[in-house]
N, C-alpha and C positions, 0 to 999 in steps of 0.2 A: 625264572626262579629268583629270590629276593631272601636277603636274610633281614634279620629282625627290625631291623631300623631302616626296612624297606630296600635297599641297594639292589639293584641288577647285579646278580652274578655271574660270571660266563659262564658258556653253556662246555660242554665237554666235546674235545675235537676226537676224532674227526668229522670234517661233515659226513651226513649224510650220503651227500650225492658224491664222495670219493668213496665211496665202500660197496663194490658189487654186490648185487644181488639177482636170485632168480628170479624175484617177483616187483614189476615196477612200482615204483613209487608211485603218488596219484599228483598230479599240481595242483592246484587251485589258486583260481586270479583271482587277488580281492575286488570284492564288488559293491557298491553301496549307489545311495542314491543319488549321490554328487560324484563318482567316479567308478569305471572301469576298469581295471590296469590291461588287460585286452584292448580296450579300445584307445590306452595309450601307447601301447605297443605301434597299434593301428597309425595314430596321428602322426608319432613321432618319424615314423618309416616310410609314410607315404610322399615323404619330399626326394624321395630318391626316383632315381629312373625307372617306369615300368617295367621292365626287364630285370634292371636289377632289385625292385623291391623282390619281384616273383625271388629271383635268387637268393638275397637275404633271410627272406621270411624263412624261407626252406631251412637256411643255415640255422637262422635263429631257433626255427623247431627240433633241428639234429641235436642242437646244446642242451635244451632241452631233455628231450630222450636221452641223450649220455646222461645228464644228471637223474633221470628216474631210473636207469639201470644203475646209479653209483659207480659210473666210468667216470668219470670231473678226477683232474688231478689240481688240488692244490696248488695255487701258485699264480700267475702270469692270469690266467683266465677268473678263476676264485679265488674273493678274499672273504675274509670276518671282515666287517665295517667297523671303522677304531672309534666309532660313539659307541655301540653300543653288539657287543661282541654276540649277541643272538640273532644278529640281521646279517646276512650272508651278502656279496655283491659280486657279479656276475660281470667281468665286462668285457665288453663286443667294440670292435672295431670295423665299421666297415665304408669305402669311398670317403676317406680320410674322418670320419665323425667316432666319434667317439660313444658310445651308449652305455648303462648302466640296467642289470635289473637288481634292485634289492629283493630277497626272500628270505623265508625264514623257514628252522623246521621246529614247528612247534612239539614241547614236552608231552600237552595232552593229544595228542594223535602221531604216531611215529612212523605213519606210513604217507604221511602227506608233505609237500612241500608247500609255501604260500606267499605266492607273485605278487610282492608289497605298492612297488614303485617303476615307471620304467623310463627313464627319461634319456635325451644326448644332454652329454656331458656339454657345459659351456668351455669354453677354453678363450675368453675374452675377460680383459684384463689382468692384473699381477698375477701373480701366485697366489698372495693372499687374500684375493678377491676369487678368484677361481676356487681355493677350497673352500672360503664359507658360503660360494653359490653351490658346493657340492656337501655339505653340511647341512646346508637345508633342505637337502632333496632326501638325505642319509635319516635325518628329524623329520619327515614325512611318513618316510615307511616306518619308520619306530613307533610314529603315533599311529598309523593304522594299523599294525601289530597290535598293539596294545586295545584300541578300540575296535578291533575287528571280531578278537576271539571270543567274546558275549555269543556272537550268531555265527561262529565258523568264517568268518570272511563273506559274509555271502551266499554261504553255499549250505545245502541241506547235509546233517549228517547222516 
């Protein structure tokens, strides 16, 4: 949403995926011809131990499924992202890494979620270097938000 002289305006809390419901939510991983966010899930995970990716992944899917039933409590686990308060971040910790997923829930469809970005978190160098390598990961998923919703992400309506 934009008011006249163009500005993002935030969207209205709560999330989504903290708000129960009977009926799940649907995900959808943006997809295009230069990217998968599934298949960054994929990349990102697969440096972990056989055994333990099997176990992650599963974890990762449970987070998941809480968030399409609207069990996600605000907080520690989900945040708003502070560029751009329509992009949600999810993040996961697991065998000391750190992971991120950006998503969004878009205004024109209110039954969908949309799996922007997925990446580990870098945690090399300062501070100040750490946040704007996670700035630009933050400014990834904003611009596929943005360029995605012409074609749904990817995906057929």
């Amino acid at each position: 949403m934009s008011d006249a002289g163009g500005a993002r305006q935030p969207h209205n809390y709560p999330s989504r995926t903290t708000v129960p419901r009977a009926t799940p939510l649907e995900w959808l991983f943006a997809k295009t011809d230069d990217y998968a966010v599934e298949d960054e899930v994929a990349e990102v995970l697969k440096n972990l131990m056989p055994v333990e990716y099997e176990l992650k992944r599963e974890e990762f899917f449970d987070v998941l499924d809480r968030a399409r039933m609207g069990k996600l409590t605000e907080g520690e686990l989900l945040r708003p992202v502070r560029l751009d308060p329509v992009v949600w971040e999810l993040r996961l910790g697991y065998s000391g890494g750190l992971y991120r997923l950006y998503f969004a829930e878009p205004e024109s469809d209110t039954e969908i979620l949309v799996a922007l970005r997925f990446h580990e978190k870098s945690l090399d160098g300062t501070d100040d270097e750490i946040d704007a390598a996670q700035e630009l990961e933050m400014d990834e998923a904003i611009d596929r938000l943005a360029k995605g919703e012409h074609n749904r992400w990817g995906w057929p309506p």
